[in-house]
N, C-alpha and C positions, 0 to 999 in steps of 0.2 A: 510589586510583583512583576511588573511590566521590565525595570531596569534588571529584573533577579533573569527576569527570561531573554532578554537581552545579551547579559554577563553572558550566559552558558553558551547562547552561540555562535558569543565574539569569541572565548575561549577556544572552542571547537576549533575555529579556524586559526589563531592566532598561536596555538600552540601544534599545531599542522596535525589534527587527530582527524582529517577530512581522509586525509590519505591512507584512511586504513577501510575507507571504505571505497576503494578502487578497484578496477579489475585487474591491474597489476598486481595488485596488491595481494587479491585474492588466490592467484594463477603462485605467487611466491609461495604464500605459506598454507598454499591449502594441503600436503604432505605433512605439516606439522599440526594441522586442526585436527586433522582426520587423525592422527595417531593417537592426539589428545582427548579424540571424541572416544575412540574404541577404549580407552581405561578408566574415561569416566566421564558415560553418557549422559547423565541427568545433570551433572554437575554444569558439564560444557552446555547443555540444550538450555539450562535455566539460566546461563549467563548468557549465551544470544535471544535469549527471550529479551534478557532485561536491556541489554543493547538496544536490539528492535524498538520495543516500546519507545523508548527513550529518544533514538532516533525518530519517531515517526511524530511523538508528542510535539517535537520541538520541529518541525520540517524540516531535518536537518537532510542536504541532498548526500545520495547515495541507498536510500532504500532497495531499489531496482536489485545492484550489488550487492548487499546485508538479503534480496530476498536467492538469489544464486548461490549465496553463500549456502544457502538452508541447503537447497540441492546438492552443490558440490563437496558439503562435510557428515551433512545429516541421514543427505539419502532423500528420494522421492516421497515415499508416508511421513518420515516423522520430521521432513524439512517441509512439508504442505502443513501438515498441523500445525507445526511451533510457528513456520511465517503467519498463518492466517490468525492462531489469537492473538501475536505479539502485534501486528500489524491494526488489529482490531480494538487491545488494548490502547496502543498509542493514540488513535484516532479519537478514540472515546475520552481521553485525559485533554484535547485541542481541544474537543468539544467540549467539554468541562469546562476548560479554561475561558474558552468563549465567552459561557453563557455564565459564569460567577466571577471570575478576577480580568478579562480584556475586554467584556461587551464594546465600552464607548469607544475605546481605540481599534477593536473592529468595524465597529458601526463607521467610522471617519475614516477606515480604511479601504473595507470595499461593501462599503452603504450602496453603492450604484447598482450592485449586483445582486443584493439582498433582495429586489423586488421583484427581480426575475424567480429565484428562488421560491419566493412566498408564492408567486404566483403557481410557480410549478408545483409546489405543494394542497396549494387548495385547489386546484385541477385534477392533482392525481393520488394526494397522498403519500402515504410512505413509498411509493410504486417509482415517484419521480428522486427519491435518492437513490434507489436500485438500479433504475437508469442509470444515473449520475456516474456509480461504481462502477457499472458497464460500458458508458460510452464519456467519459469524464472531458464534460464542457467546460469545468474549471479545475485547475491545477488540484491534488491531492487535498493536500495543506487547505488552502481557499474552501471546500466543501466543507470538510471538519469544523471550522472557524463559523460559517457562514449559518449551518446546521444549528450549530450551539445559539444562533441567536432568535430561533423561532421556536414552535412550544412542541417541538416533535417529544416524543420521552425518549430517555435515556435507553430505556430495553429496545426501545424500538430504534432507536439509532443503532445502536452496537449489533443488533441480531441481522438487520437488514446490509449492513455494512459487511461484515464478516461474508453474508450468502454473492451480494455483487461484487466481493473483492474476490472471491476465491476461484473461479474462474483462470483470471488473469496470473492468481500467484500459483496453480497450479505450472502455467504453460513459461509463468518463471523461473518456479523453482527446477525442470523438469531441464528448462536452459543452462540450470545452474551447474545441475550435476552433469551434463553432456561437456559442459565448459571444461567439470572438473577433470575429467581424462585427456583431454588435448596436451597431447606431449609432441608430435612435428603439425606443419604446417598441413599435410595430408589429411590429418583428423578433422580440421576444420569443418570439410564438407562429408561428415558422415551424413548417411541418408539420416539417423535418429536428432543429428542437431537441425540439419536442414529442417526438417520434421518442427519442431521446437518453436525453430523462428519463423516458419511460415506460419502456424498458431499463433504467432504473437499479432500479427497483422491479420488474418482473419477473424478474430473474433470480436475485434471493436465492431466490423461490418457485420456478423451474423447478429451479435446485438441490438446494434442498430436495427435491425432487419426487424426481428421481435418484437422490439419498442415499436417501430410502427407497425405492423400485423396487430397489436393490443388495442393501439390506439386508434385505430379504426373499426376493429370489433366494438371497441366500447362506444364509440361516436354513433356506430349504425346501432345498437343496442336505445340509445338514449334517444334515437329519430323517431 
């Protein structure tokens, strides 16, 4: 299983299908998504679901772009829904994968990190993945993985994932579809993108911020 998961994303790059997850890329044919999306919206939204997932299961890079994508074809609503369960999905299939077909090749991966983990866990609970989703101390991918090898449940991964990612894929998707209008150089700094990506960079620190405001309630709480 380990060489099957291997295969798919040597292919991904060796057959150059990375490149369709680019900004370029998207900025090209987003005229033609959109046209595709407006005559057949379910059709198009359950095939960038399965993309999503798919990308996201395998860490395949380019999510960030697949989650602008939602904004710039789908729209704000129905591009924050589809990125947040496809997104949610994927995560939960790493996780999967983890904890039934990769354990020992994660364990010998990043075993070093796992005990940070567990610790954060029996400290705080499911509270310290929602952190995690919020202020992400380890690469996407690496959480997923890392998650699958401790005994959290599966509902509880996947519900709590979904609530700390969706934040973030709002203030993505939101990038996404502002991206999707830039047609000269002047659109760039509209005040609504400027807007966009100043939220991108705020809210790892108001997070932060929260996390510890909790974790001091709950310290003086336990004095």
């Amino acid at each position: 299983m380990i060489g099957l998961f291997i295969t798919a994303v040597a292919a991904v790059r060796l057959l150059g299908l990375d490149h369709y997850l680019t900004l370029s890329c998207l900025k090209q044919s987003r005229d033609t998504l959109q046209a595709l999306y407006m005559h057949h919206r379910i059709a198009v939204t359950a095939s960038y679901m399965g993309i999503y997932t798919i990308v996201t299961a395998l860490s395949i890079p380019g999510a960030a772009v697949m989650t602008m994508a939602g904004g710039a074809v789908l729209g704000l609503v129905a591009g924050t829904v589809a990125v947040s369960f496809a997104s949610t999905f994927g995560a939960t299939l790493a996780f999967l994968s983890s904890r039934f077909l990769f354990r020992d090749w994660v364990q010998e991966k990043f075993g070093d990190r796992l005990h940070t983990v567990n610790q954060g866990i029996r400290r705080e609970g499911a509270f310290y993945l929602f952190s995690l989703r919020l202020i992400p101390v380890f690469p996407f991918f690496v959480i997923n993985l890392l998650m699958g090898l401790t005994d959290m449940p599966v509902r509880t991964f996947f519900l709590i994932s979904q609530a700390g990612m969706l934040p973030g894929t709002i203030v993505y998707v939101n990038a996404g579809r502002e991206l999707g209008r830039i047609q000269e150089v002047s659109d760039i700094m509209s005040a609504r993108l400027i807007t966009a990506f100043v939220l991108l960079g705020i809210i790892p620190l108001a997070a932060r911020k929260c996390v510890s405001m909790w974790r001091s309630r709950k310290i003086g709480k336990s004095a």
